[in-house]
N, C-alpha and C positions, 0 to 999 in steps of 0.2 A: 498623498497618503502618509500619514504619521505614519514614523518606524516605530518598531517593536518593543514595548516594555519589559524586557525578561523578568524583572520581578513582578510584576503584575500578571504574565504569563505563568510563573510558580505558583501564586497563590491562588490563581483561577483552579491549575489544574491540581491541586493539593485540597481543595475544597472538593470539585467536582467529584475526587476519587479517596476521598478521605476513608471510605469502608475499604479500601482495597490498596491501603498503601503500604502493608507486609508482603503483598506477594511478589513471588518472583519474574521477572519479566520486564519488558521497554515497552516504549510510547517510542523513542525516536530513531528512527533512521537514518537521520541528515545529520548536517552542521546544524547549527542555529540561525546561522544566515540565508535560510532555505524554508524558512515560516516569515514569508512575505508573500505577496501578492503575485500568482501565479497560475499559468494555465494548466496544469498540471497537479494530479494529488493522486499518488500510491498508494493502494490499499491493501495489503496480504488477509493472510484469518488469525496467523496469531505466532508468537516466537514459538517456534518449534524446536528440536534439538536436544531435549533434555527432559528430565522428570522432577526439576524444581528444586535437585538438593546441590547441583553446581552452586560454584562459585560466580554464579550471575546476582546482577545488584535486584533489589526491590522496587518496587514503580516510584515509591518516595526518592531512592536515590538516585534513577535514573531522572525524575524532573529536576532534585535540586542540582543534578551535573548538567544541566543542557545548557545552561549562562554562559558556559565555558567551553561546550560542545564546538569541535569544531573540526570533525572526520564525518565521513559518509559510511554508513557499515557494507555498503555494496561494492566500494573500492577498497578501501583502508583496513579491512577485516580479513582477518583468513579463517573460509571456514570449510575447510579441506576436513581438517578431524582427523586426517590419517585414509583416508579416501585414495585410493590406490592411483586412479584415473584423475589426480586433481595436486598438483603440482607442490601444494603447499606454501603457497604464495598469497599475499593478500589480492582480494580481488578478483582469482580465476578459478573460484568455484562455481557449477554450470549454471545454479541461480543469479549469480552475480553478476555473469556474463553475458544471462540471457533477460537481467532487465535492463543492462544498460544499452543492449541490441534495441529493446522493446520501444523505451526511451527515444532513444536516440530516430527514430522512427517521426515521430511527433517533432524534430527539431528541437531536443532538450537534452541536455547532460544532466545526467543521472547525479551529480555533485548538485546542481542547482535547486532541485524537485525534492518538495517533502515526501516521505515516507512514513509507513507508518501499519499498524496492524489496526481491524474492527474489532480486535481482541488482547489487550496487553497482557495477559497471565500466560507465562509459557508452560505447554505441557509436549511430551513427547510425540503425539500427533492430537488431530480435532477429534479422535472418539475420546478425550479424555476431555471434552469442555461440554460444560452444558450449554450447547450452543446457545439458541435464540435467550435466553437469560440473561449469559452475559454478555452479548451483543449488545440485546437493550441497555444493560449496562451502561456499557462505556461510550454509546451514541450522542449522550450528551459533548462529551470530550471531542468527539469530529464534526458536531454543531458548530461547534466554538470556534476549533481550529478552519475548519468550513468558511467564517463568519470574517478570519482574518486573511486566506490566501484569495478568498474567490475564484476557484479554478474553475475552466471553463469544462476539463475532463476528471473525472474519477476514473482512476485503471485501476480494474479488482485485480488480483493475482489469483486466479482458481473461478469456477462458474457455474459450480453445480449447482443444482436446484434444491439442495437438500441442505449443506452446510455450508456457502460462502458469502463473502463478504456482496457479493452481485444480486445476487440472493436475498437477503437478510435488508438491502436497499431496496429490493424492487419491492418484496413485501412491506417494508414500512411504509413507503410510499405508494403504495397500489396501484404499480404501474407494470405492464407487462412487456417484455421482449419489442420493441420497432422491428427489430430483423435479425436472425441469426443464421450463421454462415458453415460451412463447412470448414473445419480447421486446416485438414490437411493430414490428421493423424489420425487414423483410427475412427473412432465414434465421435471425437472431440466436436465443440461447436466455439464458433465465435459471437458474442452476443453483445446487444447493443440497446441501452434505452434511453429514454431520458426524464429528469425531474423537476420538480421549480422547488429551491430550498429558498430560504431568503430571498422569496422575491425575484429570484434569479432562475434563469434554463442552465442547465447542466446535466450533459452525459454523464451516462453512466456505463463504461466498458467493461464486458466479463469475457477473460482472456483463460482458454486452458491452465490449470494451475503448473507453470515453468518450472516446477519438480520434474515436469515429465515431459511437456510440450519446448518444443524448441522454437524460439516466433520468427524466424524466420522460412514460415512456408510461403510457398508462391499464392496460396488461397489468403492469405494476410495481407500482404502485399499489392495485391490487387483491388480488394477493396476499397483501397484507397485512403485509409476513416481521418487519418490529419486532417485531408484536403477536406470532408464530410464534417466532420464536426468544430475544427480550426482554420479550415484554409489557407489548409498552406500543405498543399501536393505534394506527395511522393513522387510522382509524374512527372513535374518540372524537376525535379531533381537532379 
């Protein structure tokens, strides 16, 4: 496998999103050394956090800094905010700790594994995106990136039927639920399909949105889905 051309990755993704390169918001989560070839691809809905008048870059400057990227926003990041219950430290905010729990699950550090949103424009929460619009959107953009890691799983972050990224995949693709599980919290479900993009099989995982769900319940756990979709067991472990 040829390594990674970062300028030819700018210019891909500067074209792709040439209508949308004022707005405010990221595309990346990782290093730069983490759009390689992997079994693994994170999915969220979209940067949250804010109403777009912070002091956050625009999608132009968050591509032309990724040559240079070379922090994980899941460890390296503090995004405490003043959160009483959250130490103020980079890293141990409960999203942050509960996807590298997630991660690490699958046999992967969360430093290694791209990240990344079905939606780059950040707004305060998803009633303020026009979903399925700008979904379509930016779908071209995780074709691509899709086309360079080859993961063997997608992990959505959130699974509703209404607004997420598990969602928004399974309708493009017209494929419905294999199986969905009891989370362990409440109403939650855990859900599981799968798709052929490029010619390829490829899960597709819809995980409670870890705003609120904690993953490690005993109904996750059991399922087993590593061993299920990667083989490589929780069980042997």
């Amino acid at each position: 496998m040829k390594s990674i051309d970062f300028n030819t990755v700018e210019q891909k993704l500067l074209d792709l999103l040439k209508n949308y390169l004022d707005l405010k918001g990221a595309v990346f989560y990782g290093a730069n050394n983490t759009l390689k070839v992997n079994d693994l691809y994170i999915m969220g809905i979209n940067p949250g956090g804010g109403d777009g008048t912070e002091l956050v870059p625009n999608l132009k400057e968050d591509i032309m800094a990724f040559k240079n990227r070379n922090i994980c926003a899941y460890t390296d990041e503090n995004w405490c905010g003043g959160d009483f219950y959250c130490p103020e430290k980079a890293g141990t905010h409960k999203f942050q700790k509960r996807i590298k729990y997630l991660v690490n699950l699958f046999s992967h550090d969360i430093n290694s594994v791209f990240g990344t949103n079905l939606i780059f424009r950040q707004t305060q929460d998803v009633n303020n995106l026009d979903f399925w619009k700008e979904a379509e959107a930016y779908w071209p953009v995780h074709d691509y990136f899709i086309s360079l890691i080859r993961p063997k799983l997608v992990i959505c972050i959130g699974n509703s039927e209404s607004r997420s990224a598990y969602s928004f995949i399974k309708n493009k693709f017209n494929v419905e639920d294999i199986a969905n599980y009891r989370a362990g919290h409440g109403n939650y479900k855990i859900k599981y399909t799968r798709i052929s993009i490029q010619n390829r099989e490829t899960y597709i995982l819809g995980i409670p949105h870890i705003s609120y769900y904690e993953p490690n319940k005993q109904e996750l756990l059991d399922l087993d889905l590593p061993n299920l979709i990667l083989g490589q067991s929780l069980k042997s472990a």
